[in-house]
LOFI-343584 format. One record per residue: residue in three letters; z, y, x of N, C-alpha, C, O, CB in turn. Coordinates in steps of 0.05 Angstrom, whole numbers. Each point is the difference from the previous one (the first is absolute). Glycine has a CB too. Layout:
<sites>
{site ALA,{Z,Y,X},{Z,Y,X},{Z,Y,X},{Z,Y,X},{Z,Y,X}} ...
</sites>
This chain:
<sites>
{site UNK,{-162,205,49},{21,17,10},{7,21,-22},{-17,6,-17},{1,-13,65}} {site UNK,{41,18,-47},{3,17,-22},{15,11,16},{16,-10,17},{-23,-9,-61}} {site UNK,{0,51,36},{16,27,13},{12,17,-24},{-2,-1,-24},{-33,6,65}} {site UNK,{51,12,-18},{24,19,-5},{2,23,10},{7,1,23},{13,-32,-25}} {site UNK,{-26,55,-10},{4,22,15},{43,15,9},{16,5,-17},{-80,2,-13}} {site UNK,{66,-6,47},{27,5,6},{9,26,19},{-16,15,11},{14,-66,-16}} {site UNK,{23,53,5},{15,26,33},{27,-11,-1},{17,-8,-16},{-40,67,11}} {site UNK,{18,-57,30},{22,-9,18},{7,32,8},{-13,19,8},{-7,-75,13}} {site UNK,{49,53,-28},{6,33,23},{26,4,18},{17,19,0},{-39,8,-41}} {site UNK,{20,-51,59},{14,0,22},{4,-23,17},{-5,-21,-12},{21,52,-11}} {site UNK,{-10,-34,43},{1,-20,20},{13,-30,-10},{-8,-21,10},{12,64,24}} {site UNK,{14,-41,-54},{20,-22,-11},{-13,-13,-18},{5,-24,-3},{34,47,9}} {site UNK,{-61,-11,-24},{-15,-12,-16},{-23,-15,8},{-6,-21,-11},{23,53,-11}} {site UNK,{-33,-17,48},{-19,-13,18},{6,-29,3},{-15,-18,-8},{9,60,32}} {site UNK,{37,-49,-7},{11,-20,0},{-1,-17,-15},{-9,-22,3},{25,42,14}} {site UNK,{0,-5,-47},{-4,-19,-15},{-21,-24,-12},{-3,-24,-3},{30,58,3}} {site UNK,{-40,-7,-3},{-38,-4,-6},{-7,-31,17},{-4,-20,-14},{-15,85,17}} {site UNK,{18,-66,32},{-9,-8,6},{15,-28,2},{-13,-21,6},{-9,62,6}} {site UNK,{53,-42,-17},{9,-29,1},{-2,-9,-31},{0,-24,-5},{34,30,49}} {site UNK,{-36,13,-66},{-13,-19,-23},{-26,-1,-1},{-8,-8,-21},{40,16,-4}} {site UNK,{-54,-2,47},{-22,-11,0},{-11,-27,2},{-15,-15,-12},{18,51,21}} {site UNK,{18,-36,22},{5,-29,15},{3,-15,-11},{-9,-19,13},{24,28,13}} {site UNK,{-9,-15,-41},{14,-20,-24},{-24,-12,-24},{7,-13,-20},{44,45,25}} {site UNK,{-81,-24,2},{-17,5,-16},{-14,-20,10},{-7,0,24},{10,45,-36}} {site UNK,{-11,-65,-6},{-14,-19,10},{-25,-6,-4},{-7,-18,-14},{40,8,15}} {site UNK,{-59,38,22},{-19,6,2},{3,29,11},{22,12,4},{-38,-47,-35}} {site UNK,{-8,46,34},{-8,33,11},{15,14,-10},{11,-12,-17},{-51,11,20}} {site UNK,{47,20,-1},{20,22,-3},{-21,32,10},{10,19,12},{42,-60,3}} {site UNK,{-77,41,-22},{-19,21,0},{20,34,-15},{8,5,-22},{-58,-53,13}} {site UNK,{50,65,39},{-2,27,-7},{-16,28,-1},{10,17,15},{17,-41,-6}} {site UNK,{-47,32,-22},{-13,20,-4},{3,21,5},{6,10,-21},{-13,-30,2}} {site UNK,{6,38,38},{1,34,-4},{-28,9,15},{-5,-3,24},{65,12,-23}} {site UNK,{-73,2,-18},{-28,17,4},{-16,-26,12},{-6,-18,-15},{24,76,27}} {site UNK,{-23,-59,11},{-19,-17,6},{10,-18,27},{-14,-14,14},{-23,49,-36}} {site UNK,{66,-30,23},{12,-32,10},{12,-20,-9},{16,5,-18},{-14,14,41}} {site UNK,{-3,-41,-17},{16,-23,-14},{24,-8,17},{-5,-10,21},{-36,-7,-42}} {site UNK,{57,19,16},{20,-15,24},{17,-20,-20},{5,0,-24},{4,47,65}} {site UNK,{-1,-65,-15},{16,-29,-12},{29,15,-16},{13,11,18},{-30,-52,31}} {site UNK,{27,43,-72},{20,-7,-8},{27,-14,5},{23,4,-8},{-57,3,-7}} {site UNK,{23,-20,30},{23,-20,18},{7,14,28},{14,-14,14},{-35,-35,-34}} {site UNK,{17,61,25},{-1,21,30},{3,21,4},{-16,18,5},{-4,-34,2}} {site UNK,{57,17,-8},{17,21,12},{-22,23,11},{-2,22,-12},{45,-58,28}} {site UNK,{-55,31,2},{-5,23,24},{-27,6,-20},{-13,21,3},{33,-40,59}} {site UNK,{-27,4,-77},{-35,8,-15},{13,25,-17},{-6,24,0},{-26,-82,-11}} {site UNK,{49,47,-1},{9,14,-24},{15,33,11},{0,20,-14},{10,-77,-15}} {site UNK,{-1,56,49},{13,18,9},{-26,18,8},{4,24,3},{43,-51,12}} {site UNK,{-67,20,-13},{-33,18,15},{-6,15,-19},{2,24,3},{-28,-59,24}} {site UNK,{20,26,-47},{-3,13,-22},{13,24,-14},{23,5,7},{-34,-44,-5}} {site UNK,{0,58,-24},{25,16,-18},{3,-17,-27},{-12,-3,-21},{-1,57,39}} {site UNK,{32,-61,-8},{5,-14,-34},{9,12,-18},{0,-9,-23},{7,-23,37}} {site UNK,{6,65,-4},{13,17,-16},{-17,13,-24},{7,18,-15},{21,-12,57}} {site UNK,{-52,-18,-43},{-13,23,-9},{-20,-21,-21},{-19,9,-12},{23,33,61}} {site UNK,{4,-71,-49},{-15,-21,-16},{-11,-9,13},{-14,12,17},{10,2,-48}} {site UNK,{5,-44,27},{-12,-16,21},{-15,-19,-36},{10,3,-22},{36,-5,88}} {site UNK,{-71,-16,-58},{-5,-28,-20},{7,-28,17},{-11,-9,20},{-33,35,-46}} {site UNK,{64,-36,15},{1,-24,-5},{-13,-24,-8},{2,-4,-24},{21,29,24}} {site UNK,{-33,-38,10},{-11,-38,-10},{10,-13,16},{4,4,24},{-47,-3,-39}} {site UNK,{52,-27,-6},{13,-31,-4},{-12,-13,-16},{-15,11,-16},{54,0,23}} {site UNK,{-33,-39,-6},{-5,-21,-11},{8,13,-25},{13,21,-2},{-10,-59,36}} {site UNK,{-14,16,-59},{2,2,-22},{28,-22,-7},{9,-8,-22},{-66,27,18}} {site UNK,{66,-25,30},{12,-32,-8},{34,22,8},{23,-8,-1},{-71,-55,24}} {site UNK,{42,84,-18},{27,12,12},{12,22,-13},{3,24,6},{-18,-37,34}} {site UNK,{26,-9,-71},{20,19,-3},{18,18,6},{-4,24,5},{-7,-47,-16}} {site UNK,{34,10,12},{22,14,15},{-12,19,16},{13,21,4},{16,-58,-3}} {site UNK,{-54,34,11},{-5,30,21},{-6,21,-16},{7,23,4},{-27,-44,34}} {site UNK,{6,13,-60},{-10,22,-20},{29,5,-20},{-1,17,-16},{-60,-34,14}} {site UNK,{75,8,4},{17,7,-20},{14,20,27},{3,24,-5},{2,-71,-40}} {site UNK,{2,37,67},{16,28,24},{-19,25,-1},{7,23,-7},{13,-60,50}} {site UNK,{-40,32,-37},{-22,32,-4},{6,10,-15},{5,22,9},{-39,-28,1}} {site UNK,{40,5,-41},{7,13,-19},{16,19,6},{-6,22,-10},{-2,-54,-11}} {site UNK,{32,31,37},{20,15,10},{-19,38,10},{6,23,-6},{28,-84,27}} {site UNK,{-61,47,-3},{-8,26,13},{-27,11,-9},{-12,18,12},{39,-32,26}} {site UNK,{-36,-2,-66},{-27,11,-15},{13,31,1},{24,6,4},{-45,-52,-42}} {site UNK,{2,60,33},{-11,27,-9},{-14,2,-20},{-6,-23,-8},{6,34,44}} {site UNK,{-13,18,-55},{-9,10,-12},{-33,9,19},{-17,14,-10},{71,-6,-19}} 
</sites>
């Protein structure tokens, strides 16, 4: 698996996030502090603060997903 640290900072991006997850062919693992929630799951992703940095893991086989994260890396 290979991760991405990212922020999302608003409802339209959540979206986005989660229909180019879908598209991922394997796990879609999200990290913040000490929950994991599915990636692929509107309502998971919405539980969370993603405003504030969330970690990312995917396959190693999923480009294109790692090339869209790029958009919401951070410092």
């Amino acid at each position: 698996m290979e991760s991405v640290k990212i922020k999302l900072i608003d409802i339209d991006e959540i979206r986005e996030f989660v229909n180019e997850a879908m598209k991922v062919d394997g796990e879609v693992d999200v990290h913040k502090g000490r929950y994991v929630i599915d990636g692929k799951s509107i309502m998971g992703m919405m539980s969370i603060d993603v405003f504030s940095g969330i970690e990312v893991f995917f396959p190693p086989t999923a480009a294109d997903f790692k090339l869209f994260l790029t958009r919401f890396t951070f410092k």
